[in-house]
RODO-2510 file (C-alpha; in nm, 4 decimals, decimal comma):
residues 172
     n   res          X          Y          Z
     1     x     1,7194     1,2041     1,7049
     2     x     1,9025     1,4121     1,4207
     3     x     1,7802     1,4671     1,0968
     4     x     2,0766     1,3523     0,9526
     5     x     2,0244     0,9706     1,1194
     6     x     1,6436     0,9941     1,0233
     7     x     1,5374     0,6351     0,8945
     8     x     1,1673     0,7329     0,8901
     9     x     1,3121     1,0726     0,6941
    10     x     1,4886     0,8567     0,4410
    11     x     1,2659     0,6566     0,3851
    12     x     0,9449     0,8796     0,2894
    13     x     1,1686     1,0398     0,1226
    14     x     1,2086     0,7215    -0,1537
    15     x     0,8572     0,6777    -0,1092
    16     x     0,7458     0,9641    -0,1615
    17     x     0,9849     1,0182    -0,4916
    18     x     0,7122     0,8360    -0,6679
    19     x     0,4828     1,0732    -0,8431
    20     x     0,1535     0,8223    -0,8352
    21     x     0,1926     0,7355    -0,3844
    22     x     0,2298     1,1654    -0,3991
    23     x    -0,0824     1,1486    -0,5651
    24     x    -0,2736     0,9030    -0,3447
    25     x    -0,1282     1,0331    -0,0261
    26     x    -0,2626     1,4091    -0,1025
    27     x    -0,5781     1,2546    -0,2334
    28     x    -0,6457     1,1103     0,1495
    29     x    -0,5020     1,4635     0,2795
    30     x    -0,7291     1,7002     0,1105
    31     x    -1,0540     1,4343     0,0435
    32     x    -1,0419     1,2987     0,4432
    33     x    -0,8115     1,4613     0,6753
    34     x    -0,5281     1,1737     0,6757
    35     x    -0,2119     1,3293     0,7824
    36     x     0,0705     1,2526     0,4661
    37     x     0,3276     1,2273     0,7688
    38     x     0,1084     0,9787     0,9823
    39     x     0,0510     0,7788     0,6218
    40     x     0,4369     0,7196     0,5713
    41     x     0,5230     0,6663     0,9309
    42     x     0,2368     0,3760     0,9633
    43     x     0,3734     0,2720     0,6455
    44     x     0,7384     0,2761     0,7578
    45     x     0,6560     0,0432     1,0914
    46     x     0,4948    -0,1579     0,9383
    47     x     0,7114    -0,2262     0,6068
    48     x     1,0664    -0,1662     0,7950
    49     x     0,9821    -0,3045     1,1397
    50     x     0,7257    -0,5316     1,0326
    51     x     0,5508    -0,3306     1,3440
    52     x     0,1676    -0,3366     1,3866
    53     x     0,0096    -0,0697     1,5511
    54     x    -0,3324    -0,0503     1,7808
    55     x    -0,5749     0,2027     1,7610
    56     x    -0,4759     0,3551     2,1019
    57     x    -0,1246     0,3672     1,9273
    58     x    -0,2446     0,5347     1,6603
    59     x    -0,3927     0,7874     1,8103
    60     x    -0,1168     0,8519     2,0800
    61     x     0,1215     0,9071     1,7141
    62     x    -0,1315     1,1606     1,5893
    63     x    -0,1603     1,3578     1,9340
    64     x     0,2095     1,4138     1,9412
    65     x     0,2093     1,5586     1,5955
    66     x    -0,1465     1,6923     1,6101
    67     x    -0,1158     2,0478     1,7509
    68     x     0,2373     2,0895     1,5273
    69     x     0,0635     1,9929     1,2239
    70     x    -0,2407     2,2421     1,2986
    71     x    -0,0645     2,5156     1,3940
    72     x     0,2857     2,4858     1,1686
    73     x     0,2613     2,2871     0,8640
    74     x    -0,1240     2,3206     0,8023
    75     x    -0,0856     2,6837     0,8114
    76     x     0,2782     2,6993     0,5892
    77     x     0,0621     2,4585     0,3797
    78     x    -0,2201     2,7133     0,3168
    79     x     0,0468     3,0033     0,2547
    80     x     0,2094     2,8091     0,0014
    81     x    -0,1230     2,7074    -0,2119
    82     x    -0,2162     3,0427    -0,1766
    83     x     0,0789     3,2234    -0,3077
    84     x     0,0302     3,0079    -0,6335
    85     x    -0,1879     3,2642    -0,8628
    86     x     0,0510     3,5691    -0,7323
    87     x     0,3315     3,2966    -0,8381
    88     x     0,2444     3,2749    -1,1698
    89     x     0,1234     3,6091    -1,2803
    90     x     0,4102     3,7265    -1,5020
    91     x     0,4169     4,0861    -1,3620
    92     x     0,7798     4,2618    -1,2295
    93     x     0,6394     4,3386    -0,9371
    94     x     0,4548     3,9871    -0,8276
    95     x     0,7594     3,8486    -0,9759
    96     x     0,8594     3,8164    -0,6213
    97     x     0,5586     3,6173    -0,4945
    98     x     0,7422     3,2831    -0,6842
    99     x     1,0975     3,3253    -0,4234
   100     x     0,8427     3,4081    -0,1765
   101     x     0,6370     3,0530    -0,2442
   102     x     0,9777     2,8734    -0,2896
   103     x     1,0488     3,0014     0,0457
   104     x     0,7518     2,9139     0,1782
   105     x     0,7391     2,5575     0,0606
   106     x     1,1479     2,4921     0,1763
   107     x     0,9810     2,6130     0,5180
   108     x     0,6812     2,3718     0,4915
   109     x     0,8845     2,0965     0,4002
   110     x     1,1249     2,1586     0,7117
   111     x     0,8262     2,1499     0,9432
   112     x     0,7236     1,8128     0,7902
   113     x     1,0748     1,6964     0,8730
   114     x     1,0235     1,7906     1,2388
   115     x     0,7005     1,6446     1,2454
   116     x     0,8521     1,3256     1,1171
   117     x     1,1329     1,3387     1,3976
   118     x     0,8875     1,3763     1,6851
   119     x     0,6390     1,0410     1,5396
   120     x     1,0127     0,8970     1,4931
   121     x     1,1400     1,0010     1,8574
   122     x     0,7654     0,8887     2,0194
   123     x     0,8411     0,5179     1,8465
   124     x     1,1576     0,4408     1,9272
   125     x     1,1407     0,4087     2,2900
   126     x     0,8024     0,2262     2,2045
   127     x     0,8463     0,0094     1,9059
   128     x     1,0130    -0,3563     2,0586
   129     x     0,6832    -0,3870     2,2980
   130     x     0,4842    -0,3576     1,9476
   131     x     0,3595    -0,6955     1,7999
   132     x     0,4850    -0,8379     1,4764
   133     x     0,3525    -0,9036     1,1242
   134     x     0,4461    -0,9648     0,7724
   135     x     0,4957    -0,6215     0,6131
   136     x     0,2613    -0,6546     0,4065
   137     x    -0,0114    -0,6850     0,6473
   138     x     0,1634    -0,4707     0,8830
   139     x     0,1526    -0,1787     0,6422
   140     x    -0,2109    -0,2123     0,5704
   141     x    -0,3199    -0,2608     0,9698
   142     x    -0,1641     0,0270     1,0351
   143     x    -0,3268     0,2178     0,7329
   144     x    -0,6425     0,0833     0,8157
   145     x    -0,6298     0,1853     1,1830
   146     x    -0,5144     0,5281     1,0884
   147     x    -0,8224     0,5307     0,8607
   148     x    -1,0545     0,4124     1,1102
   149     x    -0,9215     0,6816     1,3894
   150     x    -1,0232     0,9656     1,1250
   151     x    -1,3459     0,8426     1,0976
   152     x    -1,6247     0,9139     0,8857
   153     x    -1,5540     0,8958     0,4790
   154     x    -1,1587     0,7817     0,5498
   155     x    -1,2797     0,4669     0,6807
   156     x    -1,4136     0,3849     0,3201
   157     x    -1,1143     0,4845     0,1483
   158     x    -0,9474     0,1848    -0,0405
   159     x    -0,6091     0,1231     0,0869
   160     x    -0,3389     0,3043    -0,0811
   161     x    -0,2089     0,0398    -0,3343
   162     x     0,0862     0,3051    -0,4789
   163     x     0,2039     0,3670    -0,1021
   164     x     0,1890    -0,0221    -0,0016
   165     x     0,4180    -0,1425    -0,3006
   166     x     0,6290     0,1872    -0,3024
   167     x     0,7113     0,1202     0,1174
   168     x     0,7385    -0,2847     0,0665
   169     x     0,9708    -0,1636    -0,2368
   170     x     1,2015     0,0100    -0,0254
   171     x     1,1924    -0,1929     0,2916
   172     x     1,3427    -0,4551     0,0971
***
């Protein structure tokens, strides 16, 4: 899988251009634990491939990316958001901490990528044996089993709205 030939890449990508599914994906990040890479590759099956997903599925996704996502882009992520304040203290010699944070997040957002190409790499030998839906339904299924595998206050949380009509958007 190259980056380059990425569908799951391209599409988060248009998705994730929209300033309000940003919003509600990093909402469900930092409020109940919900991967933003696991959000827009449930979203992707189900929207592109019209793909439904089971719980074991689900879970099998987020094991392949799991220990990547703890150890790499978790901790990039925490560098990042805590390079801010140095960032924007106008001061010649923290005037360095903003390169060092735009380094940082370039980084982060490279690991994210690589992230994306293993969930990618995992479903494509997988994805014809998966059942079929209308994408609509497909998207939230897979949403909703994502929430339900994180447990505890995610399995409340309303479906994203933004994220459904921004991935039905550009599956179409």
């Amino acid at each position: 899988m190259s980056e380059e030939g990425s569908s799951l890449w391209a599409f988060s990508l248009s998705v994730y251009a929209n300033a309000a599914v940003q919003a509600e994906c990093l909402d469900l990040q930092d409020r109940h634990g919900n991967d933003v890479n696991l959000l827009l590759f449930c979203a992707h099956v189900g929207a592109v491939h019209c793909a439904v997903l089971s719980d074991t599925e689900i879970r099998q996704a987020a094991s392949i990316v799991g220990e990547w996502q703890n150890s790499i882009v978790k901790r990039l992520r925490e560098a990042r958001r805590a390079l801010k304040p140095f960032a924007t203290v106008l001061s010649p010699i923290l005037s360095s901490a903003a390169t060092l944070r735009t380094g940082v997040k370039a980084i982060e957002l490279k690991a994210e990528r690589i992230e994306q190409m293993m969930l990618e790499a995992w479903a494509t030998v997988r994805i014809d044996t998966w059942p079929r839906a209308q994408p609509a339904g497909a998207v939230a299924a897979n949403i909703h089993a994502l929430f339900a595998m994180c447990g505890g206050s995610a399995q409340r949380a309303e479906l994203p709205d933004q994220l459904v009509a921004a991935a039905l958007a550009v599956a179409c």
